[in-house]
PyMOL Python script that loads the backbone (N, CA, C, O; Angstrom):
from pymol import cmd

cmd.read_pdbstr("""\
ATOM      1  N   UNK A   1      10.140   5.859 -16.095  1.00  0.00           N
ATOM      2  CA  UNK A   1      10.506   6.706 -17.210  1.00  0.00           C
ATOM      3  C   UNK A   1      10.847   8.100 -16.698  1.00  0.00           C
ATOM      4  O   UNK A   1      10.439   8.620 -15.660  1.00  0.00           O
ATOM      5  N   UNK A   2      11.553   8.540 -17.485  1.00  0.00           N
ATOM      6  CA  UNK A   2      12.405  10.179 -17.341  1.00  0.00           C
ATOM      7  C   UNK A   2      11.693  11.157 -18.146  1.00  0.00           C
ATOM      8  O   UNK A   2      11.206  10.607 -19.134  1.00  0.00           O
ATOM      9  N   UNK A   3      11.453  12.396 -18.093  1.00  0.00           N
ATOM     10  CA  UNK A   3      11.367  13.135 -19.215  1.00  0.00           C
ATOM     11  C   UNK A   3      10.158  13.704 -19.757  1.00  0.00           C
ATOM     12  O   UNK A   3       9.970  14.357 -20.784  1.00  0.00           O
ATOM     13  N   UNK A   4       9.039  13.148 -18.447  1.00  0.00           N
ATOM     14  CA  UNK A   4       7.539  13.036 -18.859  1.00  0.00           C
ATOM     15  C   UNK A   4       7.522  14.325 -17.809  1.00  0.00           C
ATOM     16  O   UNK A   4       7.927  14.248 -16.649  1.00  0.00           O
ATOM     17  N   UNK A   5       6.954  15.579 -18.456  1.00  0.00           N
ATOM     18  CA  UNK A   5       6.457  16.802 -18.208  1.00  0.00           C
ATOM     19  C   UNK A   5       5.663  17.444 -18.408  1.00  0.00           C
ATOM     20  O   UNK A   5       5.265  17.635 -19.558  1.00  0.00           O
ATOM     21  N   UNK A   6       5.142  18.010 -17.361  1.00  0.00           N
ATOM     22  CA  UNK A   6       3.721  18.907 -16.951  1.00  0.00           C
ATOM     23  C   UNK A   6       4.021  20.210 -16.328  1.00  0.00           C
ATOM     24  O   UNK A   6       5.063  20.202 -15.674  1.00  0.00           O
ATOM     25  N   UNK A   7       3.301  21.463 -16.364  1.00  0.00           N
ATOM     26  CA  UNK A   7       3.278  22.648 -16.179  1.00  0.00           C
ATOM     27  C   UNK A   7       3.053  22.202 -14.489  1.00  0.00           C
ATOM     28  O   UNK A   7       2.488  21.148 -14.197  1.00  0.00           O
ATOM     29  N   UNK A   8       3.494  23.008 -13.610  1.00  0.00           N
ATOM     30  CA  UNK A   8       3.193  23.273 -12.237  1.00  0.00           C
ATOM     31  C   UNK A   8       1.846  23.044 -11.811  1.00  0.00           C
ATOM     32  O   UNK A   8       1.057  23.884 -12.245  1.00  0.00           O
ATOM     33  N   UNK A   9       1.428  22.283 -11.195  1.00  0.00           N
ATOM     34  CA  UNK A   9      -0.042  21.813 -10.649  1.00  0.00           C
ATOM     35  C   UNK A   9      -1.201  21.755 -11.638  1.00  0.00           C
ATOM     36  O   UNK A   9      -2.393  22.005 -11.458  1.00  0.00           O
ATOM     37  N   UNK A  10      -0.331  21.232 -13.081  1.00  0.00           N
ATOM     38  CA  UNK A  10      -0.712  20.728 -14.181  1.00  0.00           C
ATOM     39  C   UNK A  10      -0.933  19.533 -14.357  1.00  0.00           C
ATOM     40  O   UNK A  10      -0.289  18.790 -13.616  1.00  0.00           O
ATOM     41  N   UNK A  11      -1.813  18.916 -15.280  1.00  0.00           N
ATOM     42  CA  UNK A  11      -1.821  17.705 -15.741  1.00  0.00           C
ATOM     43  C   UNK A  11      -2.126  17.175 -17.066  1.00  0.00           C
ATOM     44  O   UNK A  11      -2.701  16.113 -17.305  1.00  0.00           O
ATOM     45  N   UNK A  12      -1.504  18.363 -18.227  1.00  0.00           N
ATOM     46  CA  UNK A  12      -1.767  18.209 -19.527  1.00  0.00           C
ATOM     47  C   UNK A  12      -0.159  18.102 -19.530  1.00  0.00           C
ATOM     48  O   UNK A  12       0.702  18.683 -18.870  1.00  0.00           O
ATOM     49  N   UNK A  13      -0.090  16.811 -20.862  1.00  0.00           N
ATOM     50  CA  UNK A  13       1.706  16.707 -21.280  1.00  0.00           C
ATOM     51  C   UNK A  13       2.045  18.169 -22.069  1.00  0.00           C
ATOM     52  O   UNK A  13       1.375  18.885 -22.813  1.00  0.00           O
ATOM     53  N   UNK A  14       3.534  18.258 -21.489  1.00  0.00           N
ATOM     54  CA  UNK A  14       4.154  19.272 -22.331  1.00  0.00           C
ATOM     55  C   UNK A  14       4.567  18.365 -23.406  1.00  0.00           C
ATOM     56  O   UNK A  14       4.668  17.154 -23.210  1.00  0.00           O
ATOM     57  N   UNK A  15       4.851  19.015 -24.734  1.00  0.00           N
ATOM     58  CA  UNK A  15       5.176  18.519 -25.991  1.00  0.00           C
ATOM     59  C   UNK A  15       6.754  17.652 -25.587  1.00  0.00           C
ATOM     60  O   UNK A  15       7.079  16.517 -25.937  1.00  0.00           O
ATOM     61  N   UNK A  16       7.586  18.704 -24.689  1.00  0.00           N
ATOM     62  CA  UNK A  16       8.830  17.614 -24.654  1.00  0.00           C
ATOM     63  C   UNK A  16       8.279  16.393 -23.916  1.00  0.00           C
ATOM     64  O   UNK A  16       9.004  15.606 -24.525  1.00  0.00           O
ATOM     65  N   UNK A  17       7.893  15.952 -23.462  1.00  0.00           N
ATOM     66  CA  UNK A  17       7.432  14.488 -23.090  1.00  0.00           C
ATOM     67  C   UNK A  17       7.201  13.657 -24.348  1.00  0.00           C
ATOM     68  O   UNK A  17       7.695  12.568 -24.642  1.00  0.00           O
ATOM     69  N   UNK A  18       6.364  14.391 -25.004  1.00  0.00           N
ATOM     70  CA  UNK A  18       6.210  12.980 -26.181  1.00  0.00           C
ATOM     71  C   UNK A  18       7.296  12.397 -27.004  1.00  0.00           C
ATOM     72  O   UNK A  18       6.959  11.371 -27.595  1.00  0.00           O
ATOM     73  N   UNK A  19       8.677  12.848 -27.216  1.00  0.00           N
ATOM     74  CA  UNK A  19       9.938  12.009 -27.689  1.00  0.00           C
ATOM     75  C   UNK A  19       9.680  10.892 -26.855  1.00  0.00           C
ATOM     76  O   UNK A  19       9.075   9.962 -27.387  1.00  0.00           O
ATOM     77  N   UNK A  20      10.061  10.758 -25.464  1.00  0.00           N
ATOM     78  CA  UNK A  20      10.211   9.600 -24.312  1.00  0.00           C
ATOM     79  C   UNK A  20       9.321   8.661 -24.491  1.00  0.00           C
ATOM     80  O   UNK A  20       9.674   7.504 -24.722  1.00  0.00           O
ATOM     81  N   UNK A  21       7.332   9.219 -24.369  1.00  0.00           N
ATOM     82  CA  UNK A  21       6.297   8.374 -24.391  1.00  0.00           C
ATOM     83  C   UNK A  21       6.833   8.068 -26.037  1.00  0.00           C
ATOM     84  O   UNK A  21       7.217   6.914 -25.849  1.00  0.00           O
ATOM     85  N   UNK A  22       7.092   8.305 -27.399  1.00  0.00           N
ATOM     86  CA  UNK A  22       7.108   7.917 -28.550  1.00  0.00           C
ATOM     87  C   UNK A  22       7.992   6.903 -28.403  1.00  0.00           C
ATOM     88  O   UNK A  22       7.651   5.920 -29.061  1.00  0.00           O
ATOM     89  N   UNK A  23       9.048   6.755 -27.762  1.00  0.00           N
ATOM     90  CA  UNK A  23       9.997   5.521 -27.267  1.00  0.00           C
ATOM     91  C   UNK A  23       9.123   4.834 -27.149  1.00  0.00           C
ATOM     92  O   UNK A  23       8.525   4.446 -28.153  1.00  0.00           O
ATOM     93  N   UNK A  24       8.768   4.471 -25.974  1.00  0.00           N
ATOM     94  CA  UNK A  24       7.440   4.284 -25.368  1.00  0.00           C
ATOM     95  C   UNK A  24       6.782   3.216 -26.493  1.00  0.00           C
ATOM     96  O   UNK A  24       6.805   1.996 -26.654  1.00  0.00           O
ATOM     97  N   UNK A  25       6.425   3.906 -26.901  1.00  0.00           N
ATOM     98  CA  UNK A  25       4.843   3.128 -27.778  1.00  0.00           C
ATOM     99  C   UNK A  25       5.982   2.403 -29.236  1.00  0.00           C
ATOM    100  O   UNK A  25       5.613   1.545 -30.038  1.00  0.00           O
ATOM    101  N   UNK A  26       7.158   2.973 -29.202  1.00  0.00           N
ATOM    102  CA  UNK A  26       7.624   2.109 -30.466  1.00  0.00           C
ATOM    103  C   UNK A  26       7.893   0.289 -29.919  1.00  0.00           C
ATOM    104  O   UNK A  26       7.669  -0.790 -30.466  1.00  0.00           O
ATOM    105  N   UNK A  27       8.456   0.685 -28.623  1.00  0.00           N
ATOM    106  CA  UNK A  27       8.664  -0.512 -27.516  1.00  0.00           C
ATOM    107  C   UNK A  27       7.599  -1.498 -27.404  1.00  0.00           C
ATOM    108  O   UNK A  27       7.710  -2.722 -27.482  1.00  0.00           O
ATOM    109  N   UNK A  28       6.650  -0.866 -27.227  1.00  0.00           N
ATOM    110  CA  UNK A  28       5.160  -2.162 -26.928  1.00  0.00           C
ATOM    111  C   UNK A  28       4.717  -2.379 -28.387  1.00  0.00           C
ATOM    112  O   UNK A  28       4.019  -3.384 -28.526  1.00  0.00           O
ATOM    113  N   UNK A  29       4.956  -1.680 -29.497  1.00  0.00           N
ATOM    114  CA  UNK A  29       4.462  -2.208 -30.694  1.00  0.00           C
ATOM    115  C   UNK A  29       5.215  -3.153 -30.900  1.00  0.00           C
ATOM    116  O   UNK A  29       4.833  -4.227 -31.363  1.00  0.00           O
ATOM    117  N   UNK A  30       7.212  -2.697 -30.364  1.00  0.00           N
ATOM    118  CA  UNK A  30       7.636  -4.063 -30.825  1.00  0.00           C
ATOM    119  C   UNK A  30       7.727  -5.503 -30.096  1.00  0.00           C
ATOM    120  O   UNK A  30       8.407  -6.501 -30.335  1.00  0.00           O
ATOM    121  N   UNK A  31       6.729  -5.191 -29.076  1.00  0.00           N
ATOM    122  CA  UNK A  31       6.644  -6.035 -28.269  1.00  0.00           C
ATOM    123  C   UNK A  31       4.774  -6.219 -27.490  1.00  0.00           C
ATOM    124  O   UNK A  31       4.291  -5.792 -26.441  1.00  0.00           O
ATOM    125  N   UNK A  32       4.092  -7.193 -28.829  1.00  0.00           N
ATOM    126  CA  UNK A  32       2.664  -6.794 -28.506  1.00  0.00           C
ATOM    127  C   UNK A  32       2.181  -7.569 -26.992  1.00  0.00           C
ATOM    128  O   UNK A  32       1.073  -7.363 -26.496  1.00  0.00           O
ATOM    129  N   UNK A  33       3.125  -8.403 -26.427  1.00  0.00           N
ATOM    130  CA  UNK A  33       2.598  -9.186 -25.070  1.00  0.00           C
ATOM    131  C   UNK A  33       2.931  -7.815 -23.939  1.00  0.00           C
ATOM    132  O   UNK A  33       2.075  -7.818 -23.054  1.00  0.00           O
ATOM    133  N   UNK A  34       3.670  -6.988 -23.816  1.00  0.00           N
ATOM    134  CA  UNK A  34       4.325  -5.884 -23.019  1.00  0.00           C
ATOM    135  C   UNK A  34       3.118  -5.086 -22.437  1.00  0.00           C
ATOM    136  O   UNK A  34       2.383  -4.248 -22.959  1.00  0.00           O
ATOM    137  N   UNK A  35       3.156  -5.609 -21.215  1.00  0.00           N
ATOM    138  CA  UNK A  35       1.935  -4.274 -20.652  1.00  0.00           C
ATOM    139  C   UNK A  35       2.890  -3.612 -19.823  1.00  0.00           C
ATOM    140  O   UNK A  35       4.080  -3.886 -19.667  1.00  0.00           O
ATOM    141  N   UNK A  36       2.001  -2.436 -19.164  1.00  0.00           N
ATOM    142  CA  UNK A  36       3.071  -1.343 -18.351  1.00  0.00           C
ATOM    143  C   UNK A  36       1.645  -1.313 -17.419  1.00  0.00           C
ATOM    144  O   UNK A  36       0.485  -1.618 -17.694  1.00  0.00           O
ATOM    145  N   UNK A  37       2.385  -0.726 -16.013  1.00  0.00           N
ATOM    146  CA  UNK A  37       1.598   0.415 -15.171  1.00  0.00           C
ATOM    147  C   UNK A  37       1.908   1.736 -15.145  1.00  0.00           C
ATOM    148  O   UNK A  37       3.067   2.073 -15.385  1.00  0.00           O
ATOM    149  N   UNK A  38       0.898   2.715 -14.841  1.00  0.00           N
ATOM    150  CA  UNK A  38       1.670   4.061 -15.450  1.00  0.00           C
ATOM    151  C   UNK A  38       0.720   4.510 -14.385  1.00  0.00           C
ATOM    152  O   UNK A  38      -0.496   4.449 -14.206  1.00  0.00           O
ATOM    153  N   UNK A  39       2.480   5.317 -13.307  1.00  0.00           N
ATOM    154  CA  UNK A  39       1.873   5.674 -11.752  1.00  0.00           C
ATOM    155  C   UNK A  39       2.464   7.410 -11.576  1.00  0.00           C
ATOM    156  O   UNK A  39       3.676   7.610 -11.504  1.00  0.00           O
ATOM    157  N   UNK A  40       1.479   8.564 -11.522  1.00  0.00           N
ATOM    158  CA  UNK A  40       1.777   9.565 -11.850  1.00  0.00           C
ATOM    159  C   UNK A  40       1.895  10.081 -10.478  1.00  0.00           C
ATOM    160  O   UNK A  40       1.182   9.705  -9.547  1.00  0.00           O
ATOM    161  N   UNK A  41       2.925  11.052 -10.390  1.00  0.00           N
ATOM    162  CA  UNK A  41       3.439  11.869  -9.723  1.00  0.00           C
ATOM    163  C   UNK A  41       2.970  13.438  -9.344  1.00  0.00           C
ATOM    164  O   UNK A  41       2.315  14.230 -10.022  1.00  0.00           O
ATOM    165  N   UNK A  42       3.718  13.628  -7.621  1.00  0.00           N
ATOM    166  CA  UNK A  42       3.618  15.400  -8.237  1.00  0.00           C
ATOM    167  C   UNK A  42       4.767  15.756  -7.071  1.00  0.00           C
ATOM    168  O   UNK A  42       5.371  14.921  -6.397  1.00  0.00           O
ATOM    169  N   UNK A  43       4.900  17.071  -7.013  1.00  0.00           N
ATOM    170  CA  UNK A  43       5.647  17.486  -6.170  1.00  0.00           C
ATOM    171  C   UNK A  43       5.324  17.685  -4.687  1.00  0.00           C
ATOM    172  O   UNK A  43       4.112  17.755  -4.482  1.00  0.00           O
ATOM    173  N   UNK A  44       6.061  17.790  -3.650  1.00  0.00           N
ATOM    174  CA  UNK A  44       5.471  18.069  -2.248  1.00  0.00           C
ATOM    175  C   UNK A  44       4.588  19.189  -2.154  1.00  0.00           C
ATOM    176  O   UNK A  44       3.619  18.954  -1.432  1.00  0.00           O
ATOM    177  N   UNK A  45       4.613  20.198  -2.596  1.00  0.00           N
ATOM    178  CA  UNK A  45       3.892  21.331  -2.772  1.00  0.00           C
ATOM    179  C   UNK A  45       2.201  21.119  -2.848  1.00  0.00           C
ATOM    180  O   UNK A  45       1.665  20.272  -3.562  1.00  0.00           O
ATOM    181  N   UNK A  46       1.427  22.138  -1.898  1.00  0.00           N
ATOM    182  CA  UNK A  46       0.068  21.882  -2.169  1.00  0.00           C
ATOM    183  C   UNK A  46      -0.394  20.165  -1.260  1.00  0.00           C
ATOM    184  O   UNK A  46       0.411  19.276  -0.980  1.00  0.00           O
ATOM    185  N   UNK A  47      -1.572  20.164  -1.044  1.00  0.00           N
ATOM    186  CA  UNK A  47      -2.636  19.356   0.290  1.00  0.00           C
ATOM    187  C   UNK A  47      -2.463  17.497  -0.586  1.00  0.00           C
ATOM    188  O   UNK A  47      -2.503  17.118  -1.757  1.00  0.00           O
ATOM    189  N   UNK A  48      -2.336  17.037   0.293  1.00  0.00           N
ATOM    190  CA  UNK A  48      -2.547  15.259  -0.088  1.00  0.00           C
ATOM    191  C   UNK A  48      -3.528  15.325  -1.002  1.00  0.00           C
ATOM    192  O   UNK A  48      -3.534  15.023  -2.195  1.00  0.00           O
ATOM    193  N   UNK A  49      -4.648  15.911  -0.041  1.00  0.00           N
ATOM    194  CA  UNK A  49      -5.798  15.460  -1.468  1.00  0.00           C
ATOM    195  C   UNK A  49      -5.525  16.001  -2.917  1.00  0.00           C
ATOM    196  O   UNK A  49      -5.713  15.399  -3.974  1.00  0.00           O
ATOM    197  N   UNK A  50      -5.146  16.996  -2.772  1.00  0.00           N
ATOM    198  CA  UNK A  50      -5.084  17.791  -3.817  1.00  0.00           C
ATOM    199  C   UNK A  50      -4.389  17.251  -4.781  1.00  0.00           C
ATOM    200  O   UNK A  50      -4.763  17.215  -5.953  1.00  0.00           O
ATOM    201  N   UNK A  51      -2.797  16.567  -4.132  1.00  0.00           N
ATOM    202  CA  UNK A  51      -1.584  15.578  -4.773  1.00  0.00           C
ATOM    203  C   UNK A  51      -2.183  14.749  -5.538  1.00  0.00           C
ATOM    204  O   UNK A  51      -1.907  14.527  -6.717  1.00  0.00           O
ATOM    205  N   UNK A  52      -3.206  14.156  -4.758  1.00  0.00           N
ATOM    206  CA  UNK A  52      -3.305  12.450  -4.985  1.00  0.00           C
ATOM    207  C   UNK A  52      -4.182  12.857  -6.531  1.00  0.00           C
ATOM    208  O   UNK A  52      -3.810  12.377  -7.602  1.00  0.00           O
ATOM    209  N   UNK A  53      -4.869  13.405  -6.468  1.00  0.00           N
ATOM    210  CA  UNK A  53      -6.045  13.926  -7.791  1.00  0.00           C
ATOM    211  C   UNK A  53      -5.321  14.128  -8.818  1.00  0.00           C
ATOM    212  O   UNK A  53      -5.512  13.697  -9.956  1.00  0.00           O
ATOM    213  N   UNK A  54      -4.153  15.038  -8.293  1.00  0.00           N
ATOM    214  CA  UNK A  54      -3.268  15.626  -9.717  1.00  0.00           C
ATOM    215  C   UNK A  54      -2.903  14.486  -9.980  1.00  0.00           C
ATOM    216  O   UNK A  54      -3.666  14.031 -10.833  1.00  0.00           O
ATOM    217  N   UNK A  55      -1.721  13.389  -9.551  1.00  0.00           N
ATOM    218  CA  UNK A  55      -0.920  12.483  -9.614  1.00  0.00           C
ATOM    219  C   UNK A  55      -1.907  11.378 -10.779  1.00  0.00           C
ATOM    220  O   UNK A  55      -1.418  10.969 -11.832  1.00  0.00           O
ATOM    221  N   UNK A  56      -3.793  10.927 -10.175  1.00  0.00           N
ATOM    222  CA  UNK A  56      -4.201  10.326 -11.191  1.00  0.00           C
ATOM    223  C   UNK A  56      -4.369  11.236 -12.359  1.00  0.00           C
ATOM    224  O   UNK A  56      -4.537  10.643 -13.424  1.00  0.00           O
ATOM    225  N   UNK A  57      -4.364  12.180 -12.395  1.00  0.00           N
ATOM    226  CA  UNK A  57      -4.710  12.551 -13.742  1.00  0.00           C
ATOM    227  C   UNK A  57      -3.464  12.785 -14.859  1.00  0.00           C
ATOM    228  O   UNK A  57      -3.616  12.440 -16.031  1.00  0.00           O
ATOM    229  N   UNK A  58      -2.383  13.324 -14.438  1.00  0.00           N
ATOM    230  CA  UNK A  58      -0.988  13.052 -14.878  1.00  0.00           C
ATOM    231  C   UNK A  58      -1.208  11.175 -15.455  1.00  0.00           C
ATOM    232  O   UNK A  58      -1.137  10.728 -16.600  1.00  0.00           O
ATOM    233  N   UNK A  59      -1.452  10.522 -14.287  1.00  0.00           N
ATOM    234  CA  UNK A  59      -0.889   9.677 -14.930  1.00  0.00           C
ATOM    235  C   UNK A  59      -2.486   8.821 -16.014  1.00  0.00           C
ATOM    236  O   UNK A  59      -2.139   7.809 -16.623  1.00  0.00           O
ATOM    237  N   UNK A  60      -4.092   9.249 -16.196  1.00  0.00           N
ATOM    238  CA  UNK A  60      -4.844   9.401 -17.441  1.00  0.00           C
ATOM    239  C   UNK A  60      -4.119  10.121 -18.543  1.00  0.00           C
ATOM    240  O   UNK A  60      -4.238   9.938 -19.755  1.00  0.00           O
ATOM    241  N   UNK A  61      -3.376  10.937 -17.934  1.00  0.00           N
ATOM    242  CA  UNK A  61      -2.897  11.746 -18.774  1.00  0.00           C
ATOM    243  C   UNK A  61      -1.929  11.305 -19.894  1.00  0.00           C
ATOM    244  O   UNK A  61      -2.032  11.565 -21.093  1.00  0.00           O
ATOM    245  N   UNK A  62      -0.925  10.554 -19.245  1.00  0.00           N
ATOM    246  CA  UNK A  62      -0.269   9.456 -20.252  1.00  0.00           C
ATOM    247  C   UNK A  62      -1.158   7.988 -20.486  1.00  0.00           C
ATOM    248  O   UNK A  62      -0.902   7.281 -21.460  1.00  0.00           O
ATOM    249  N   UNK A  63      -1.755   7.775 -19.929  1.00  0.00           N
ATOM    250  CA  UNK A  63      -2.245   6.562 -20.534  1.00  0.00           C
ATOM    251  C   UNK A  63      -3.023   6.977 -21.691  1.00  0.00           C
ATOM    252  O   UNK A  63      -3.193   6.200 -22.631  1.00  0.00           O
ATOM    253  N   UNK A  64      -3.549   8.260 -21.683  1.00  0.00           N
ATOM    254  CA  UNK A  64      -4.471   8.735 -22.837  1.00  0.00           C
ATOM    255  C   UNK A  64      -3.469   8.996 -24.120  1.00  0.00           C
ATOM    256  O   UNK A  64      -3.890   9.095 -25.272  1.00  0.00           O
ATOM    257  N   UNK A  65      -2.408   9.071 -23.836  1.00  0.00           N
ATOM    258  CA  UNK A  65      -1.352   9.855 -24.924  1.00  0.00           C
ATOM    259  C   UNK A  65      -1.348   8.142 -25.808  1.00  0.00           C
ATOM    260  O   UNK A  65      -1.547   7.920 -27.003  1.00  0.00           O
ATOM    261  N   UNK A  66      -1.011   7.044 -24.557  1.00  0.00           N
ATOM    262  CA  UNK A  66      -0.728   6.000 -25.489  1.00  0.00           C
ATOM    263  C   UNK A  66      -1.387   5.454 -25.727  1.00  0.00           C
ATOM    264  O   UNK A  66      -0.790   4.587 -26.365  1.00  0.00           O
ATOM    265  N   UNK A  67      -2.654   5.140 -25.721  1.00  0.00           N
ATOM    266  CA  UNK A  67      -4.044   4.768 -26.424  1.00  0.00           C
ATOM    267  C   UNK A  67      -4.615   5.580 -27.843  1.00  0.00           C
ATOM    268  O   UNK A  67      -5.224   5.146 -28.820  1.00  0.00           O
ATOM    269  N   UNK A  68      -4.086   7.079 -27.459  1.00  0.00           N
ATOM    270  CA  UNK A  68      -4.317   7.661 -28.651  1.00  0.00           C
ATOM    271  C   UNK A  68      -3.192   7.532 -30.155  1.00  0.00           C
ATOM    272  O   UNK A  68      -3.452   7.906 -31.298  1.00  0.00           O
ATOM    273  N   UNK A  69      -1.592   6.705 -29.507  1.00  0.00           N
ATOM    274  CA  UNK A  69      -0.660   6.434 -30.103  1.00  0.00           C
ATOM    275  C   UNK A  69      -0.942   4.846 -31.128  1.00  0.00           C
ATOM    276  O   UNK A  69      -0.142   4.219 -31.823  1.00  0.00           O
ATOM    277  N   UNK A  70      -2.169   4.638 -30.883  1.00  0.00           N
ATOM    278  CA  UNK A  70      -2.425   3.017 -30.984  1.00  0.00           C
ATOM    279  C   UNK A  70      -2.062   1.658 -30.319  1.00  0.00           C
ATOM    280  O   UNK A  70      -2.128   0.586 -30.921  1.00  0.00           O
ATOM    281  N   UNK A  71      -1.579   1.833 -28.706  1.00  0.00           N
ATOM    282  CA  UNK A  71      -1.613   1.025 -27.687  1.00  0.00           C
ATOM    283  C   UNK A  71      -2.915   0.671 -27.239  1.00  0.00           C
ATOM    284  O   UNK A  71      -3.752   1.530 -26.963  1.00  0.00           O
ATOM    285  N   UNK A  72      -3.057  -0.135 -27.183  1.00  0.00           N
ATOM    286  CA  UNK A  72      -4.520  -0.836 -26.582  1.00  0.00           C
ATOM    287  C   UNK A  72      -4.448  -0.826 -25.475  1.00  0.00           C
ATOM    288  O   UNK A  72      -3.418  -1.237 -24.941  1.00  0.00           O
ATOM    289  N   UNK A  73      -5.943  -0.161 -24.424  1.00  0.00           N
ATOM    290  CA  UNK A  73      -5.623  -0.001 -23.401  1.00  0.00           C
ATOM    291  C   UNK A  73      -5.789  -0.813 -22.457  1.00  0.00           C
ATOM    292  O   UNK A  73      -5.588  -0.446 -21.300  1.00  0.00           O
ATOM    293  N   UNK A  74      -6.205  -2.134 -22.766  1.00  0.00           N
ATOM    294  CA  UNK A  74      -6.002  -3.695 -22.327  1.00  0.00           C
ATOM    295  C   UNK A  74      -4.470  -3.621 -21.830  1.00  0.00           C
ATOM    296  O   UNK A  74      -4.305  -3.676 -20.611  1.00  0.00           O
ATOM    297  N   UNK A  75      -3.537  -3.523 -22.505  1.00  0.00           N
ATOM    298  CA  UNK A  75      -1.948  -3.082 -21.883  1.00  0.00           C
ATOM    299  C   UNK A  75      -1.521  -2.021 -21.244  1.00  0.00           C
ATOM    300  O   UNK A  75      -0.329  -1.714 -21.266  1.00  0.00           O
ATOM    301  N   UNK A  76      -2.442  -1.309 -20.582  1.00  0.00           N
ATOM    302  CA  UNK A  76      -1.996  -0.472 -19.571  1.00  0.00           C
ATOM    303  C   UNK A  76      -2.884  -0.783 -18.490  1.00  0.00           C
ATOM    304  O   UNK A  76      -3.860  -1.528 -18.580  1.00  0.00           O
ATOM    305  N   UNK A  77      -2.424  -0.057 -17.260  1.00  0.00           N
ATOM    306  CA  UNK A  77      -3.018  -0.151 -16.132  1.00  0.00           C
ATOM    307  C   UNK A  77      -2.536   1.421 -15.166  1.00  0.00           C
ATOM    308  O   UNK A  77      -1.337   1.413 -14.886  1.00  0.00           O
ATOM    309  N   UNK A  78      -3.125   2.389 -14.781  1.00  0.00           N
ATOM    310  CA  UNK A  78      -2.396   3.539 -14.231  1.00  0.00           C
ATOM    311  C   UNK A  78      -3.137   4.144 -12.544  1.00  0.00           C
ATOM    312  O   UNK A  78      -4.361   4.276 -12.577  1.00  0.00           O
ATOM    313  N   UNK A  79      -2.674   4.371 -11.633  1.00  0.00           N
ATOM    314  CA  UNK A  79      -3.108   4.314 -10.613  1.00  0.00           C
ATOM    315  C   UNK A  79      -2.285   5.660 -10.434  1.00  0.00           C
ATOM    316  O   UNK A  79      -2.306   6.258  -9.358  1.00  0.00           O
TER     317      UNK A  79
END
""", "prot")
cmd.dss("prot")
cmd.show_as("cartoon", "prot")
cmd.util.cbc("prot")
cmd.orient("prot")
């Protein structure tokens, strides 16, 4: 997915992300067998460890958006 945004060595969604994730969750409602993995990112900037921490929490970060959207979190998986 495109469009999913966070502040600089952030890991709370900016509001423009939720159009994309709202795609998102209209997709797996219309499709209740549909699971996803949801694998978060960051930029080169700043220590591995440091990356790897942000990257899971970015990506709690959306899995929390779509659990709180009414996705069951039996259909996700995020690393």
């Amino acid at each position: 997915m495109e469009n999913i945004y966070f502040e600089t060595d952030k890991y709370k969604l900016l509001p423009e992300s939720f159009t994309e994730l709202n795609k998102l969750v209209n997709i797996m409602k219309e499709h209740p067998s549909m699971t996803i993995n949801i694998k978060g990112h960051t930029d080169s900037d700043g220590g591995t460890d440091h990356n790897q921490i942000l990257s899971e929490n970015r990506a709690n970060s959306v899995h929390d958006y779509l659990v709180n959207q009414g996705i069951d979190k039996s259909r996700l998986s995020h690393e």
